[in-house]
C-alpha positions as CSV (number, residue, x, y, z in Angstrom):
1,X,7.0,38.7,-76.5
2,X,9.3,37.9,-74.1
3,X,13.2,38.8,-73.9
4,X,14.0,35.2,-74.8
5,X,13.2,36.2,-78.2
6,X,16.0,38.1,-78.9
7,X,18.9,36.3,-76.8
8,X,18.8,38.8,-73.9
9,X,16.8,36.8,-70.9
10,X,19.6,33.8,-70.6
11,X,22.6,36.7,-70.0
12,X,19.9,38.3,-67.5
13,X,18.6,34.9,-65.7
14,X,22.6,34.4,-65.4
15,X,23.4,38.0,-64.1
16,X,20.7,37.6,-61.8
17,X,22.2,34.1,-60.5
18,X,25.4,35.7,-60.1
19,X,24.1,38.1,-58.1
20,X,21.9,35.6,-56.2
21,X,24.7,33.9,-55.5
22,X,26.7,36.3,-54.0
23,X,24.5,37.2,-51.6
24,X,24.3,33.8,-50.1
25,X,27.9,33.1,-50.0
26,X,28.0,37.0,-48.0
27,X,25.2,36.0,-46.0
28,X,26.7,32.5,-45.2
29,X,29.9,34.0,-44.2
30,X,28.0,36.3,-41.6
31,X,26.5,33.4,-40.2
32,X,29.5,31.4,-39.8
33,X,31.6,34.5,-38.4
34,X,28.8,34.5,-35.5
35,X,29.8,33.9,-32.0
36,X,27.6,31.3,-30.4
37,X,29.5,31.2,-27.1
38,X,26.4,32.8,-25.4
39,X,23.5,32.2,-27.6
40,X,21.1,29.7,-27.2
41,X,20.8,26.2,-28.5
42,X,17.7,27.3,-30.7
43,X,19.3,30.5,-32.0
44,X,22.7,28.3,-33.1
45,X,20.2,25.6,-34.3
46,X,18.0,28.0,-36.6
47,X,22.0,29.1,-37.7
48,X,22.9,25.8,-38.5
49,X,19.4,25.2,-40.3
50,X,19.7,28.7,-42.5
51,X,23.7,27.7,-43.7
52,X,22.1,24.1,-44.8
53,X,19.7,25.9,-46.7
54,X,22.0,28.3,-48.4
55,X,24.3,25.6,-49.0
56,X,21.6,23.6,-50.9
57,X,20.6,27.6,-52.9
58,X,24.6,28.1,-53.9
59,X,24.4,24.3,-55.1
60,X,21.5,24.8,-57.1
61,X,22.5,27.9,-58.5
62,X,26.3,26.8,-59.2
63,X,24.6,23.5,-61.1
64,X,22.5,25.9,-63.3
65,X,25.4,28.2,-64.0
66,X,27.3,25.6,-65.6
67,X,24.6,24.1,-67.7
């Protein structure tokens, strides 16, 4: 039987979500506090690329917190 069953596994989906998403809102923060004043174009691009991606995660996560 799974947790579902007795009312536990939505509260621990959501805790882990939380948790999720605070560790892409840290780890997009690192990125954007990088200087790129001597990197190179593929390291900023790969930057750039990984902050679109957590962007779309936080989205994701924030739309299924608030259902």
């Amino acid at each position: 039987m799974t947790m579902e069953g007795y009312g536990l596994g939505w509260s621990m989906n959501k805790l882990e979500a939380q948790k999720n998403l605070k560790l892409l809102e840290e780890d997009k923060a690192r990125l954007l506090s990088l200087n790129h004043l001597n990197s190179t174009w593929a390291f900023k691009n790969q930057c750039e690329l990984r902050v679109k991606q957590i962007n779309e995660c936080i989205r994701n996560l924030e739309e299924s917190l608030r259902v």
